[in-house]
MDAnalysis code that builds the backbone (N, CA, C; Angstrom):
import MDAnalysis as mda
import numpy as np

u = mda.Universe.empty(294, n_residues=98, atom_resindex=np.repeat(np.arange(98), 3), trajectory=True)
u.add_TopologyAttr("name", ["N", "CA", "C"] * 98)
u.add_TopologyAttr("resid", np.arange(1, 99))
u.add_TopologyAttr("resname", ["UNK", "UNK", "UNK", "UNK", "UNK", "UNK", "UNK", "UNK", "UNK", "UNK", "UNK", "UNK", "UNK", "UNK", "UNK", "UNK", "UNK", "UNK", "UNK", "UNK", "UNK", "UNK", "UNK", "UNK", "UNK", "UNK", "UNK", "UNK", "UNK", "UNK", "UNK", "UNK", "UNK", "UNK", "UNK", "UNK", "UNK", "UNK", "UNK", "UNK", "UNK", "UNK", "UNK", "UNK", "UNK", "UNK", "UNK", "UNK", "UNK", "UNK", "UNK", "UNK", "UNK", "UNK", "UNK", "UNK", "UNK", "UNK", "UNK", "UNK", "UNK", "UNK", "UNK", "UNK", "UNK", "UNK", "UNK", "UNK", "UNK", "UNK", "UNK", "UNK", "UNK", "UNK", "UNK", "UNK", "UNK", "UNK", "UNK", "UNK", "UNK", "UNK", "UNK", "UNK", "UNK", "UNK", "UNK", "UNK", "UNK", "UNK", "UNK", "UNK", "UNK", "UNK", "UNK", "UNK", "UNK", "UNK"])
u.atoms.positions = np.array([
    [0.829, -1.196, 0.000],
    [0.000, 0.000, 0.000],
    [0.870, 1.255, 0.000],
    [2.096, 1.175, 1.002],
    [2.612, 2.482, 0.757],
    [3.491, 2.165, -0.559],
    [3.780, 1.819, -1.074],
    [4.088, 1.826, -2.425],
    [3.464, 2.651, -3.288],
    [2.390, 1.712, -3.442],
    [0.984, 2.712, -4.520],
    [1.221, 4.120, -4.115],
    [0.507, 4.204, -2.824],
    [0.725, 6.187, -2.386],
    [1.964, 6.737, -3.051],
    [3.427, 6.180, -2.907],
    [4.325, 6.419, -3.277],
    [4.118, 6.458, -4.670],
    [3.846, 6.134, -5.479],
    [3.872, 5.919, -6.792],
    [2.738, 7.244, -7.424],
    [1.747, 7.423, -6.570],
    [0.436, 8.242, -6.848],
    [1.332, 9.888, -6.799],
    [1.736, 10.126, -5.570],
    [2.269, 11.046, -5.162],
    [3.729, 11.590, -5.971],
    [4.254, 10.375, -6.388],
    [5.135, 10.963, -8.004],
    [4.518, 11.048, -9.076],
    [3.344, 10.508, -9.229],
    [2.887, 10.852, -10.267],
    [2.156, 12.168, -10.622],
    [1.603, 12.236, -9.621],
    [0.970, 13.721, -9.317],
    [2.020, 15.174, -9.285],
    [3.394, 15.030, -8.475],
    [4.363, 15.299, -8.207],
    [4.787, 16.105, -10.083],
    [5.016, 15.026, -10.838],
    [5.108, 15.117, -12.208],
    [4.396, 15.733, -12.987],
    [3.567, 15.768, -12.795],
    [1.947, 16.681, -13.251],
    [1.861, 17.947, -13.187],
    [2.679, 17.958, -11.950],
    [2.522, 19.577, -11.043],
    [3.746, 20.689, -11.683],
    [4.754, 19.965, -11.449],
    [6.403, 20.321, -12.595],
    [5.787, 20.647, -13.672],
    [5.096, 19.491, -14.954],
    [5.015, 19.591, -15.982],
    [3.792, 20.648, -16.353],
    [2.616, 21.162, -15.812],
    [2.121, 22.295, -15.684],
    [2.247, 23.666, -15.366],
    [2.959, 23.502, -14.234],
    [4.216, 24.959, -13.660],
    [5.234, 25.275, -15.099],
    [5.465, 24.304, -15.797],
    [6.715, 24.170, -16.788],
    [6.125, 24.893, -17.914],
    [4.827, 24.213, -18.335],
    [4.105, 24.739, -19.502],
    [3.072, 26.136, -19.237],
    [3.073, 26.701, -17.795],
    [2.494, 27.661, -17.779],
    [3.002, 28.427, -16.815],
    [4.330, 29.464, -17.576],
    [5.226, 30.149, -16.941],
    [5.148, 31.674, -17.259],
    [3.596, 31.788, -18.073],
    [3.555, 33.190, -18.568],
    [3.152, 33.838, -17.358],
    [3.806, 35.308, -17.146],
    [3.519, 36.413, -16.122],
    [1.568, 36.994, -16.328],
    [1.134, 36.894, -14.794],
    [0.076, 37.269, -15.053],
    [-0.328, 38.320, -13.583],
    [-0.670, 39.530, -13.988],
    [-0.872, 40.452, -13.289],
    [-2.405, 40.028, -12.157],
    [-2.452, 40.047, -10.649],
    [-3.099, 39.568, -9.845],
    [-3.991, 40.444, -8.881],
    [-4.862, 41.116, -9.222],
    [-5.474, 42.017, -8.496],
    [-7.021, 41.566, -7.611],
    [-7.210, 41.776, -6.096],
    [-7.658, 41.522, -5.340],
    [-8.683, 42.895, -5.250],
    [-10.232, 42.545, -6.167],
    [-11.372, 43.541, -6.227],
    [-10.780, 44.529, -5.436],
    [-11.028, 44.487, -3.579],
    [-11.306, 45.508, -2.509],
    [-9.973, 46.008, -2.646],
    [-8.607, 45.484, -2.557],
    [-7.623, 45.905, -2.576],
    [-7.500, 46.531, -3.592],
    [-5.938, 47.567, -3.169],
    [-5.422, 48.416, -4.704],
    [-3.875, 47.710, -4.933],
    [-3.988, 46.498, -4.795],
    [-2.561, 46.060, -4.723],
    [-2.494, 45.033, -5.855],
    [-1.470, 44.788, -6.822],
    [-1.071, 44.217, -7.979],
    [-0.064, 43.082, -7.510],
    [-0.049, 42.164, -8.231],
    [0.889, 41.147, -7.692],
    [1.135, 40.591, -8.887],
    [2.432, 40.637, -9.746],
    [3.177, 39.636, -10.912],
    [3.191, 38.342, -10.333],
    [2.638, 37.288, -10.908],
    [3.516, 36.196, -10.875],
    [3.061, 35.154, -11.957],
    [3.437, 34.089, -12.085],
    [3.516, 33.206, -12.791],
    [1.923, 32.236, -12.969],
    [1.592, 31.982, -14.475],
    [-0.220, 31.648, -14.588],
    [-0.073, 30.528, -13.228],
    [0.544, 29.745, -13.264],
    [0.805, 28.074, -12.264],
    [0.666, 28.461, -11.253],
    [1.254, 30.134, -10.672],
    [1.396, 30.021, -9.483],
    [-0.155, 30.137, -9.326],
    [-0.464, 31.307, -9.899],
    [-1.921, 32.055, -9.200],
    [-2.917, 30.376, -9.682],
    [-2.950, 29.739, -10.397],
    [-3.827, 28.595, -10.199],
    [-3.749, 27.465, -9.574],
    [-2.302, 26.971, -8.763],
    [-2.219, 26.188, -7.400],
    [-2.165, 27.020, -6.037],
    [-2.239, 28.469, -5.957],
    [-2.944, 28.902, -5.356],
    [-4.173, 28.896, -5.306],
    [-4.520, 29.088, -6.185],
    [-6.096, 28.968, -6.046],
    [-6.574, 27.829, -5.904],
    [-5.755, 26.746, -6.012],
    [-6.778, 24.815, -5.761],
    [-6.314, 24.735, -4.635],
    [-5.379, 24.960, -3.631],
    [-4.266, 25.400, -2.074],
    [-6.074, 25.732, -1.547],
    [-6.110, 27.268, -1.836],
    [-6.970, 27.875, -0.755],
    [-8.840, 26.704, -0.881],
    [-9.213, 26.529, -2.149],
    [-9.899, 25.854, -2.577],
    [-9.953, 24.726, -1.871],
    [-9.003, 24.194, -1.373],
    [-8.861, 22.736, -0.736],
    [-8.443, 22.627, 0.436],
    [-8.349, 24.438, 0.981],
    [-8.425, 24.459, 2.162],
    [-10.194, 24.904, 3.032],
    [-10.399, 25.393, 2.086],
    [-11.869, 26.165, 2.162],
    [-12.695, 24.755, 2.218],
    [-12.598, 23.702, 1.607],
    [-13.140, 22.468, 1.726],
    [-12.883, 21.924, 2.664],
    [-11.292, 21.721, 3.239],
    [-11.236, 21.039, 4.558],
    [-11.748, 21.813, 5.653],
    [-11.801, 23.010, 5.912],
    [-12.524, 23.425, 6.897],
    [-14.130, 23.339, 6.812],
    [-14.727, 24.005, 5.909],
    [-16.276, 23.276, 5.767],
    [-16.847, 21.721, 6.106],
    [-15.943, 20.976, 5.331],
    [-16.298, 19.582, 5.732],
    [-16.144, 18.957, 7.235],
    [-14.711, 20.035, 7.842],
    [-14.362, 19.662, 9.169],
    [-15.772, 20.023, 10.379],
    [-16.326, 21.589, 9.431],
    [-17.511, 21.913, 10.288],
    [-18.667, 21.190, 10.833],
    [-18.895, 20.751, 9.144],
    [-19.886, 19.718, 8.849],
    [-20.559, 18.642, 9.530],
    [-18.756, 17.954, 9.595],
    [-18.720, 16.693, 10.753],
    [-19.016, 16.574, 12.215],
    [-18.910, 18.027, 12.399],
    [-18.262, 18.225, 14.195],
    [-19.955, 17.431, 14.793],
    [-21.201, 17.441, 13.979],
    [-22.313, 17.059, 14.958],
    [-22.092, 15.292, 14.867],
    [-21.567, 14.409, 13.711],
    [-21.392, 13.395, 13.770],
    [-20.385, 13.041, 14.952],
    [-18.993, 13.367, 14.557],
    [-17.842, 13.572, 16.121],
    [-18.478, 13.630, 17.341],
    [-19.152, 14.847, 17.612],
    [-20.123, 14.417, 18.985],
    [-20.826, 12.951, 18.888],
    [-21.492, 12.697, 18.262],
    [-22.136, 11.641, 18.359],
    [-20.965, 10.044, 18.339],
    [-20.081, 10.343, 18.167],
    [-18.864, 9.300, 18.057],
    [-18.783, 9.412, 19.001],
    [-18.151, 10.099, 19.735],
    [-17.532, 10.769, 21.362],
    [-18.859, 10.001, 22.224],
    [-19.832, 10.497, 22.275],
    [-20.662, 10.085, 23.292],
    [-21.056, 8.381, 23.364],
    [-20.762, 8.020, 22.183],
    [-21.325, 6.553, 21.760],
    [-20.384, 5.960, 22.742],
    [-18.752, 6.261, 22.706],
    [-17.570, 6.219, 23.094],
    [-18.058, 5.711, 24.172],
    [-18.386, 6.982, 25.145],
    [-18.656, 6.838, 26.719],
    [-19.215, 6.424, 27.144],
    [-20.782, 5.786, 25.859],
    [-21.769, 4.779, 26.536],
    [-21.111, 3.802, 26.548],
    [-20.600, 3.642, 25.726],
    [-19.842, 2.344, 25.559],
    [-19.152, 1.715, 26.550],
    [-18.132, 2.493, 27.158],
    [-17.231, 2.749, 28.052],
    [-17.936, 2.199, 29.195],
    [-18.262, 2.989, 29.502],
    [-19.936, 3.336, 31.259],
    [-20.406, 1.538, 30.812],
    [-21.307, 1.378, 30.203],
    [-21.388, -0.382, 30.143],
    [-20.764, -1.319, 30.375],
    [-19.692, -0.976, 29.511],
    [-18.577, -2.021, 29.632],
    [-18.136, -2.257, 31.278],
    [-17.968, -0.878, 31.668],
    [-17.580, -0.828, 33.185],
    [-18.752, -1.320, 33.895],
    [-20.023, -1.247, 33.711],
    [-21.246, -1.636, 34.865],
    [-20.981, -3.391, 34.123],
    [-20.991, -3.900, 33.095],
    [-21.184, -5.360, 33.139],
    [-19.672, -5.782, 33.664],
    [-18.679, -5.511, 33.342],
    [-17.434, -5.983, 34.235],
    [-18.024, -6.319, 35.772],
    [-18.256, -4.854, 36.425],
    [-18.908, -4.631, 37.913],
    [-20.023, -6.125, 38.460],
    [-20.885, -5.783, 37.461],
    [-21.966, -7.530, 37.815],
    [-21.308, -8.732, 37.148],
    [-20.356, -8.671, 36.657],
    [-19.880, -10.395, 36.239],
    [-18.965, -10.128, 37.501],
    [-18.153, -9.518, 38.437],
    [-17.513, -10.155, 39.121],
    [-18.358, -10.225, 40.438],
    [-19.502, -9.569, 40.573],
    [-20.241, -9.648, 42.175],
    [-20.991, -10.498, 42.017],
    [-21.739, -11.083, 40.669],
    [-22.835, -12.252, 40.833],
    [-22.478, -12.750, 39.786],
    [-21.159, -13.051, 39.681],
    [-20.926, -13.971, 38.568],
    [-21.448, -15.499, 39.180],
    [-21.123, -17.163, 38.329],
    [-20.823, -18.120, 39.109],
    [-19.418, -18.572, 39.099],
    [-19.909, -19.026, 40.806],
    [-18.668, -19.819, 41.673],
    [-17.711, -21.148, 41.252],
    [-17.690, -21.125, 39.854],
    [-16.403, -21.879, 39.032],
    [-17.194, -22.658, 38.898],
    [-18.307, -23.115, 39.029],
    [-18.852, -24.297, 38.497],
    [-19.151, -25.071, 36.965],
])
């Protein structure tokens, strides 16, 4: 398995070079509210933009989850709390080795 990943992650790796490579034209970067200009390269401003994109996703989705997570967490502790009350009655009224 870590192979594959390994193999995915150069391949992707390669993808990323060979796009940065083929799209090295200067492109002027202006932010609506701001008055500020920024040169840089087409590759950069568009793995910036899949960066913030795929950060904007991991936080939404992280939001998303947080009511399932509670519900993990608590399952947890019922779980837990049981486990501890049937331990408690198998050793006070368990049977006597018979």
């Amino acid at each position: 398995m870590k192979s594959i990943n390994t193999f995915i992650a150069g391949v992707i790796a390669v993808l990323i070079v060979l796009f940065a490579v083929s799209n090295r034209e200067l492109v002027v970067v202006q932010v609506w509210p701001l008055p500020y200009q920024i040169s840089m390269g087409l590759y950069a401003v568009i793995l910036w933009a899949v960066f913030i994109g795929f950060l904007v996703g991991l936080i939404v989705a992280w939001i998303m989850g947080s009511a399932r997570r509670r519900e993990v967490r608590e399952n947890r502790r019922r779980i837990r709390d049981l486990e501890q009350s049937l331990g408690r009655s198998k050793g006070l009224g368990g049977p006597s080795g018979l």
